[in-house]
N, C-alpha and C positions, 0 to 999 in steps of 0.2 A: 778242111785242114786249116789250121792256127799258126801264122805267121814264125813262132816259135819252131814250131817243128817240121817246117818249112824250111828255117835253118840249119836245124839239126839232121835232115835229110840230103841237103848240098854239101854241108858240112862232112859229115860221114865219110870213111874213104878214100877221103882229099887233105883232109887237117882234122889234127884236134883244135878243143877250145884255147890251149895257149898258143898255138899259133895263130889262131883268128884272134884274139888279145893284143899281139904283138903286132900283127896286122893293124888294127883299129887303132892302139896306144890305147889300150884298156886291160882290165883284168881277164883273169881265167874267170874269175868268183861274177862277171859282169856277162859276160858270155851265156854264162850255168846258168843268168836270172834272165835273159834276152829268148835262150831257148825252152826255161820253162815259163815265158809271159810272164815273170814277175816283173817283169820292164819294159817300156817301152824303148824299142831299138831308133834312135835319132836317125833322120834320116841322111844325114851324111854317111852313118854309117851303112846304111841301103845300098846306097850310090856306089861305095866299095867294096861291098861284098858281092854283087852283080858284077862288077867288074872282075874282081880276083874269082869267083866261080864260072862265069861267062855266060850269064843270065839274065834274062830281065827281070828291073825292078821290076814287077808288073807282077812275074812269076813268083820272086820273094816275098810282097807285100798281098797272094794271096788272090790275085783279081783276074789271074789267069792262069790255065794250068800249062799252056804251052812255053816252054823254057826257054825257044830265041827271042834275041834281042832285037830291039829296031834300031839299034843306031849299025 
C-alpha cells in the first residue's frame, strides 16, 4: 500500500476531501493529488492528520500496518 491510499482509506467514512482541505488550509484539488501520489503530502500535514484520525504517523506514512499511536 501507497501512502496515498493510505489516506484515502482513513479518510473514507470519517471526512471527505473538503473537510480534510479545511482541516490542513488546503484545497479539495490538493487532497485529490496527496491521495492519488501526484504529491507529496508535507509532513506537517502527517502530523495532523494522525492526530485528527487517531493514528500513527508510522501507520500513514506506510512503515507499519498497526494503526496505534506511541504517544
Amino acid at each position: 500500500m501507497d501512502i496515498g491510499n493510505r489516506l484515502k482509506e482513513v479518510r473514507k467514512g470519517k471526512a471527505n476531501q473538503k473537510q480534510i482541505a479545511d482541516l490542513l488550509n488546503t484545497t479539495q484539488q490538493q487532497i485529490s493529488k496527496y491521495e492519488q501520489n501526484i504529491q507529496e503530502i508535507p509532513c506537517r500535514h502527517i502530523i495532523t492528520l494522525a492526530k485528527f484520525f487517531d493514528v500513527s504517523a508510522d501507520y500513514l506514512l506506510c512503515l507499519t500496518d498497526n494503526k496505534e499511536k506511541y504517544w
